[in-house]
N, C-alpha and C positions, 0 to 999 in steps of 0.2 A: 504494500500500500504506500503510495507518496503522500507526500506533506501536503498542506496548503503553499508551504515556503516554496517548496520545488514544483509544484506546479504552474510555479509563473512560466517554467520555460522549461524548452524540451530537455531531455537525458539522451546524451548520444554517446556513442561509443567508435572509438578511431579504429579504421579496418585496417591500415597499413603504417609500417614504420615509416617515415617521411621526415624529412627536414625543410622549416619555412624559414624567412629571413622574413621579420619584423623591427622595423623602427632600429635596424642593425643588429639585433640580436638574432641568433640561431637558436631558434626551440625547436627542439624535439619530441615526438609523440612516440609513445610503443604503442605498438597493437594491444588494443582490449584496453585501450586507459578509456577511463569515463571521464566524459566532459558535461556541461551546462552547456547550452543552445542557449544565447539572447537574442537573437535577431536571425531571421534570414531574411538573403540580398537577391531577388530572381530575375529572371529576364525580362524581355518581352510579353512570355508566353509565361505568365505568374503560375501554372504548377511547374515550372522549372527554375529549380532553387538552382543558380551559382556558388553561392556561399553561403557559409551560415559565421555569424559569429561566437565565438566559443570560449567558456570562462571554464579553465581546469579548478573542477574544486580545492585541490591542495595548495596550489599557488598562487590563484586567484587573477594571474595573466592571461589578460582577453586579448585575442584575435584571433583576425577573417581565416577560416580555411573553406579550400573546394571542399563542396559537397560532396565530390566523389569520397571522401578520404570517411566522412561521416555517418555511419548504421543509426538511424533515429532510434530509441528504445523506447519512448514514449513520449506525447506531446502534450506541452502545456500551450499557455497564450503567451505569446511571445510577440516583438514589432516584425512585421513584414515591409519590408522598403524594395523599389525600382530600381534595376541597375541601369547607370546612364551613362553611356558612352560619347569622352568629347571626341567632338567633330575636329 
């Protein structure tokens, strides 16, 4: 059973080891870490999440990763935003 707390936003779980480059830092995720979901970023076509953003509960460092890299485990209410592309 989930909280009220964690219900603001989805529980997702990273499916591949990967390295991102944020704000100059290299984080790294292992496979099977859980994450928080606060927002996803979608395209054109709104069932098609690009991103989501992602707050690891032990560290509490949020940022954007592809959606491929993210198994949803369960959804709360969370911001949904447009991704815009400059011209």
């Amino acid at each position: 059973m989930i909280s009220n707390e964690e219900n603001k936003f989805h529980i997702g779980e990273i499916t591949a080891s990967f390295g991102v480059n944020i704000a100059g830092i290299d984080v790294w995720h292992n496979q099977g870490s859980l994450v928080y979901v606060l927002a996803e970023v979608f395209d054109e076509d709104s069932n098609f999440i690009l991103w989501y953003v992602i707050m690891q509960p032990d560290s509490k460092v949020v940022q954007r990763v592809n959606s491929d890299y993210v198994n949803i485990k369960s959804r709360g209410i969370i911001p949904r935003f447009p991704h815009f592309v400059e011209e």
